[in-house]
N, C-alpha and C positions, 0 to 999 in steps of 0.2 A: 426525473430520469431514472433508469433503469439502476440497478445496483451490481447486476449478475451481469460484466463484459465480457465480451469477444473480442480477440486481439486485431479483428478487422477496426473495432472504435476505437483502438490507439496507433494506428498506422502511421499518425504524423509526430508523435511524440520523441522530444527529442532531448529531454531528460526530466529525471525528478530530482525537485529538490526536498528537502526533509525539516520542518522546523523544531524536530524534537531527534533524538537519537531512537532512529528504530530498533536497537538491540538490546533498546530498555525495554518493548513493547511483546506481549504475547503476538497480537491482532491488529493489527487497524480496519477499520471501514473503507472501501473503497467505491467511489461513486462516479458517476459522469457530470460535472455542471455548466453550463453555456456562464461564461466571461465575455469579456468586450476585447480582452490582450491574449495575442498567443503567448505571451510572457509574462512574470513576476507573479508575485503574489495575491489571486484572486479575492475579491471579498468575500468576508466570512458574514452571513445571518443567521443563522442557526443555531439550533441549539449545540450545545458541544465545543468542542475545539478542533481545529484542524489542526495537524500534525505533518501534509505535508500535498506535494501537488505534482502536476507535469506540466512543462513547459512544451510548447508545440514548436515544428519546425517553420521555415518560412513558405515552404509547401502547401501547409495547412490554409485550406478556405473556411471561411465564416459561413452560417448556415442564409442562402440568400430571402429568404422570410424575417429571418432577424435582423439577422448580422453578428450573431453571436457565435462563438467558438465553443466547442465541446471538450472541457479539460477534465484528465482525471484526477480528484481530490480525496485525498485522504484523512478522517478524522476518527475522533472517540465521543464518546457520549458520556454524561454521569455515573452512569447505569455500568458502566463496562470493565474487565477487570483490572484494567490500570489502577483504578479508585475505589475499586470496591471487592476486592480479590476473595473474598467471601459472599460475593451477592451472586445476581440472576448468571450470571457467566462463568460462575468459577468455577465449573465442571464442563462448558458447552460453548457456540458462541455464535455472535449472529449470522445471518446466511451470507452476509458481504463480506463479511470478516476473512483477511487473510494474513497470512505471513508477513511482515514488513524485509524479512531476506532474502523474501524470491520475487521482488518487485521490484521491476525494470523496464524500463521506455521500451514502450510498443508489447510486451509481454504481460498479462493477467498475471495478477500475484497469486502465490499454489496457497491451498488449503494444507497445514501441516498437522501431523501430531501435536506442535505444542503450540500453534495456532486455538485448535480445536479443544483441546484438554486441557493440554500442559500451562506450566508456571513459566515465566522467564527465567526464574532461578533455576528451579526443577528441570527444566526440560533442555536448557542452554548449552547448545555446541559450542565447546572450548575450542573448536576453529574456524567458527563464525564473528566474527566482527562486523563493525561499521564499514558497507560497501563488499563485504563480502556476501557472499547467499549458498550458503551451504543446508541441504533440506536433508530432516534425520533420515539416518539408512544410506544417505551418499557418504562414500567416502571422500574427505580432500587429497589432492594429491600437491605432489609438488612439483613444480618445471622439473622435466626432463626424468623423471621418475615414471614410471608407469602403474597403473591404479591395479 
């Protein structure tokens, strides 16, 4: 399946879940892969690890050729800068690659500065956390503050 979505293939998604802390991650991979559950944890063959998935809503139909479901999964490879922050990526990164803080059910995850370039350490918005998504150049604001 394709690597490069459009928020029409996540229409039914109705959350993700994460099995790593994405705010440890520069990048993740993000992909489409047909499952047999709109839920839990799809199986993993591949190379790599998966890092984390979407669950579909009950909305969502299976493909009537298959019967398969179109979930979006997210992993890393050997090769990528989690584990190799001096190899092929530690300047660039692959074409699927995105931000794990601006990924959200039914939303494409953005391509970031420090997606693309940056270090997790280096590049890390001190008001970005887990379940937050703050993308560089936006400012946070606070309730009731104005930006």
């Amino acid at each position: 399946m394709s690597s490069l979505l459009v928020e029409g293939d996540l229409s039914h998604e109705a959350n993700v879940v994460w099995l790593e802390d994405p705010s440890n991650l520069d990048y993740v991979r993000q992909t489409l892969d047909k499952t047999p559950r709109r839920r839990n944890k799809p199986r993993w063959a591949r190379h790599g690890r998966m890092v984390g998935y979407a669950e579909l809503d009950a909305n969502a139909h299976a493909d009537p050729d298959s019967g398969l479901y179109r979930r979006r999964v997210f992993f890393l490879l050997p090769h990528d800068r989690d584990h190799e922050p001096d190899g092929l990526y530690a300047a660039a990164a692959p074409g699927e690659a995105v931000d794990p803080r601006t990924v959200e059910p039914r939303r494409v995850g953005e391509k970031t500065r420090r997606s693309q370039t940056g270090s997790a350490k280096g590049a890390r918005n001190p008001g970005a956390g887990p379940g937050r998504n703050v993308r560089e150049g936006a400012q946070a604001t606070s309730p009731g503050r104005p930006a």
